[in-house]
VEXDREN-2710 file (C-alpha; in Angstrom, 1 decimal):
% VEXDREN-2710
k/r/px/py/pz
1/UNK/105.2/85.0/128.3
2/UNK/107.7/87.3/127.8
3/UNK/107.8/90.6/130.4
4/UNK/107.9/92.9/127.1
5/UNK/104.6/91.2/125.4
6/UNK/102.7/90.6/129.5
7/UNK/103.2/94.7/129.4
8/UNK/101.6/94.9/126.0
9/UNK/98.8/93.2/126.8
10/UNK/98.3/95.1/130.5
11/UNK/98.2/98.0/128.0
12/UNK/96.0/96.7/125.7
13/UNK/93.6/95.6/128.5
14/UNK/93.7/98.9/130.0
15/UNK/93.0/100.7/126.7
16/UNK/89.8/98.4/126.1
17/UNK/88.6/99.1/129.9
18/UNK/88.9/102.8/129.6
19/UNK/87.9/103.3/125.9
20/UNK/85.9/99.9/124.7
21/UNK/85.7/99.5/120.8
22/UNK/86.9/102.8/119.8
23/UNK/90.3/101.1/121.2
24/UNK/90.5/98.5/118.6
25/UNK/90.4/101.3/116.0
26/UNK/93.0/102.9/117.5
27/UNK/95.4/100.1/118.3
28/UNK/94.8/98.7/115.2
29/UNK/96.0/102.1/113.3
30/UNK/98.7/102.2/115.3
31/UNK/100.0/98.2/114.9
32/UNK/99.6/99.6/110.7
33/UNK/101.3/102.5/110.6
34/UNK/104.4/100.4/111.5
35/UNK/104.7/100.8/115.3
36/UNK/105.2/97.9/116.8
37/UNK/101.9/96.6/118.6
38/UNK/100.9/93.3/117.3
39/UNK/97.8/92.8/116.2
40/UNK/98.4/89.3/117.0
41/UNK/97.7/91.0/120.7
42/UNK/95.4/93.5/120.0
43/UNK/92.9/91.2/118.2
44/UNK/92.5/87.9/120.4
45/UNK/92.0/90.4/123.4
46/UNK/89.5/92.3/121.2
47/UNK/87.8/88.7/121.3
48/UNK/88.3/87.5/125.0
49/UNK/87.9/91.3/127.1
50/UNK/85.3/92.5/124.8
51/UNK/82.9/89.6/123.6
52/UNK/83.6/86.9/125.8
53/UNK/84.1/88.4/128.6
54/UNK/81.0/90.9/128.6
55/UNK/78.7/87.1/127.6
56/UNK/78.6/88.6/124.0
57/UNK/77.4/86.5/121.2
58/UNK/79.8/84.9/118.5
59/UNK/77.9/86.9/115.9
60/UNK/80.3/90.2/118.0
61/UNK/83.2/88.5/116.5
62/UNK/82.6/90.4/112.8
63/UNK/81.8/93.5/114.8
64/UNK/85.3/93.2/116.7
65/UNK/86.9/92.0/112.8
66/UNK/85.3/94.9/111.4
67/UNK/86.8/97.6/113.8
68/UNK/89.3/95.9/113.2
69/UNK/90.3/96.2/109.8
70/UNK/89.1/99.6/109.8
71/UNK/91.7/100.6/112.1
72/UNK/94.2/98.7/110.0
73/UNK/93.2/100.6/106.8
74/UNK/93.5/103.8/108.7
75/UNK/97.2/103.0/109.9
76/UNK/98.2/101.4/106.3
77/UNK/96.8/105.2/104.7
78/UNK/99.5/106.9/107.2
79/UNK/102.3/104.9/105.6
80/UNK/101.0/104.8/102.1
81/UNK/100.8/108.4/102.2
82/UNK/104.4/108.4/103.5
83/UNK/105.5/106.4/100.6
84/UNK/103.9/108.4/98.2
85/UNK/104.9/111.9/99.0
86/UNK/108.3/111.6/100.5
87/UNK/109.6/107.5/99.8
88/UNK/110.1/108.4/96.3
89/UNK/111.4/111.4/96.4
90/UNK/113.7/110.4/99.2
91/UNK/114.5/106.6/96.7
92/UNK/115.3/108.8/93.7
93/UNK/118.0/111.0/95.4
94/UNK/119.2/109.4/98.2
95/UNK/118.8/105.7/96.7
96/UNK/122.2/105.0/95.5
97/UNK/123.4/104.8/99.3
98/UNK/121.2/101.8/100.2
99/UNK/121.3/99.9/96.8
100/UNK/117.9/101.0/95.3
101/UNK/118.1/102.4/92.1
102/UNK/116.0/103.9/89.5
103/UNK/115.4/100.7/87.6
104/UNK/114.2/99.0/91.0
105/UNK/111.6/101.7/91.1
106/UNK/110.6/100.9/87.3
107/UNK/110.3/97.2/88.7
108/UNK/108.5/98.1/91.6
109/UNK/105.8/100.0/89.4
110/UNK/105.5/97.6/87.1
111/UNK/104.9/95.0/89.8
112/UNK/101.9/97.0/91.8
113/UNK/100.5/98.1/88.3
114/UNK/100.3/94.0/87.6
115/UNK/100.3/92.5/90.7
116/UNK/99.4/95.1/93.7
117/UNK/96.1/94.4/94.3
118/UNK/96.8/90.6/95.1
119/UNK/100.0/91.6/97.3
120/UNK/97.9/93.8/98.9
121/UNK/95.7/91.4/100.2
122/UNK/98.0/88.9/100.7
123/UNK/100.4/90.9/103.1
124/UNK/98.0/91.2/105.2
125/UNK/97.5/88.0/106.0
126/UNK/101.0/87.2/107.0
127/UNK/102.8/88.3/110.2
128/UNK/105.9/90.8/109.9
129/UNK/104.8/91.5/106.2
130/UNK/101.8/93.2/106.7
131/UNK/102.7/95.7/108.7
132/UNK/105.1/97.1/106.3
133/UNK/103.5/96.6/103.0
134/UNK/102.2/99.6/102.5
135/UNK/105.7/102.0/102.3
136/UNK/106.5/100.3/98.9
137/UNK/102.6/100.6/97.7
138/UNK/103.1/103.9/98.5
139/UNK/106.3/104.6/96.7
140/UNK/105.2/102.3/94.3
141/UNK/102.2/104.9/93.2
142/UNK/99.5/102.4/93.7
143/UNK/96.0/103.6/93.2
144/UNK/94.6/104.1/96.5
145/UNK/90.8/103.2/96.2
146/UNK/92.5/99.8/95.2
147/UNK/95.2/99.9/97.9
148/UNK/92.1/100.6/100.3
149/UNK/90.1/97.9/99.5
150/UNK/92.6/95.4/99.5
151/UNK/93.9/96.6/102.6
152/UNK/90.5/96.3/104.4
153/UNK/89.3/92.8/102.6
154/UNK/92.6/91.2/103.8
155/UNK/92.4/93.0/107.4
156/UNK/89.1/91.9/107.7
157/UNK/90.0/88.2/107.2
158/UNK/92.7/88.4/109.2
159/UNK/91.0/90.5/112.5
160/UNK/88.1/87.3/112.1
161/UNK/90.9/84.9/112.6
162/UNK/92.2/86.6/115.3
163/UNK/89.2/87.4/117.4
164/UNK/87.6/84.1/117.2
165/UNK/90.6/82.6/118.7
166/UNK/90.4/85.0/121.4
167/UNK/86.8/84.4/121.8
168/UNK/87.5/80.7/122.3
169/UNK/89.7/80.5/124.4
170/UNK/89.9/84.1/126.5
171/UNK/91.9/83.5/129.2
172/UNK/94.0/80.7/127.5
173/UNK/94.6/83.9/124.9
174/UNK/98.3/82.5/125.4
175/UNK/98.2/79.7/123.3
176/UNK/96.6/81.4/120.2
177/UNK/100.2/83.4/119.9
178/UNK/102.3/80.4/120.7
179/UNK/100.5/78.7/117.9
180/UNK/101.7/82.1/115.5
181/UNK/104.8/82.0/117.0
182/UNK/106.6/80.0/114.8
183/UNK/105.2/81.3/111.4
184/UNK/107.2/84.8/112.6
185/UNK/110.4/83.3/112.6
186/UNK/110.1/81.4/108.5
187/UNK/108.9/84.9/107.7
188/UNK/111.2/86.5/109.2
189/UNK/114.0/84.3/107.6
190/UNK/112.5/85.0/104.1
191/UNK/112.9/88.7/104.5
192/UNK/116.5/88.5/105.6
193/UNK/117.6/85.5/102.5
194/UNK/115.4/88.5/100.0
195/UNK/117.3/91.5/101.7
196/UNK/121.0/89.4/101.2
197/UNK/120.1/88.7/98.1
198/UNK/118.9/91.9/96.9
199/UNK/122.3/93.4/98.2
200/UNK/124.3/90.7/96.3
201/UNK/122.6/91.4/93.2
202/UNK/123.2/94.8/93.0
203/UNK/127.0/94.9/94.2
204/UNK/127.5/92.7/91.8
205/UNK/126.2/94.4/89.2
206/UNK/128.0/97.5/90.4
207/UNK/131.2/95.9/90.3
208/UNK/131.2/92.9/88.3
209/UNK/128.7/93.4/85.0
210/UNK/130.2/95.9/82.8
211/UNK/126.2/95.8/81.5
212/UNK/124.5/96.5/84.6
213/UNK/122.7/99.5/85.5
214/UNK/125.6/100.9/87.7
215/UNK/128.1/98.9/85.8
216/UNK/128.0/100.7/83.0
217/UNK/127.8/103.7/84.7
218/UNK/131.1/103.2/85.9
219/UNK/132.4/102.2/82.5
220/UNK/131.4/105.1/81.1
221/UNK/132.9/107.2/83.3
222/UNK/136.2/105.9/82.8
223/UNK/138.6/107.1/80.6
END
């Protein structure tokens, strides 16, 4: 174990001792409003220091999930709301310097309005991902009772997952994230082969497709 992620779970230990359940609230809102505090921590603790540990039942485990994913909705609202009120606004004028334009907005309503509710709920079940899905919901205008339910369904599922491994296992918490290990690094690839692409796509049609968006921008400008 790595000296960074031993000091994250002294901390997360420490939080549990002093403030018990309330702490998975808290930690989970903070691992969703994008600060960097897996859950992948915060839950399998949740399981071994405050079920297993204290000779809970199993039946604790959907008590732990539940905190869970409340705490997780909580945190995704924070980010959401920061999409919605100054992402957009901050897309639509200062866009054009990191490749997002006006039409990618069009396309990234058009895909919450079809498809939100399902990536929603699907983020959250994937490492990396789910901790950031919510900016673009956000920006994106999605409807929030729907971003909320999602959100919490999928957080649910996920915190269950989580905290049953820690409740089997407690003290070998250890191998529950060196089974998750390698699913970050795939994801983690995906994001970097979209973000390439994405770039590629639009200096290309900058500078290469008289027809594009910012091609023909260009054209038009010239004499």
């Amino acid at each position: 174990m790595s000296g960074i992620e031993q000091s994250l779970l002294d901390f997360i230990t420490h939080t549990y001792n002093v403030l018990g359940w309330p702490g998975v609230v808290a930690l989970m809102a903070i691992e969703s409003a994008a600060i960097p505090l897996p859950s992948e921590i915060i839950m399998p603790l949740a399981g071994w220091k405050l079920i297993a540990d204290k000779n809970r039942g199993i039946e604790w485990v959907l008590l732990a999930a539940l905190f869970g994913a409340i705490g997780n909705t909580i945190g995704s609202w924070v980010t959401y709301y920061i999409g919605l009120w100054g992402g957009r606004r901050a897309v639509e004028k200062y866009g054009k310097y990191i490749l997002v334009s006006k039409h990618d907005l069009d396309i990234a309503d058009r895909f919450f309005a079809r498809w939100g509710n399902w990536a929603i709920f699907v983020s959250r079940l994937l490492p990396v991902v789910r901790t950031f899905i919510s900016v673009p919901a956000g920006v994106a205008r999605m409807p929030i009772v729907a971003f909320t339910a999602y959100t919490f369904a999928g957080a649910f599922l996920w915190s269950i997952g989580l905290t049953y491994g820690g409740y089997t296992l407690g003290q070998n918490y250890e191998r529950i994230r060196n089974a998750m290990r390698p699913f970050d690094y795939p994801i983690a690839a995906i994001i970097v082969l979209l973000v390439i692409w994405y770039v590629y796509r639009h200096v290309k049609r900058a500078w290469f497709d008289p027809h594009g968006e910012e091609g023909g921008s260009r054209t038009e400008s010239m004499p």
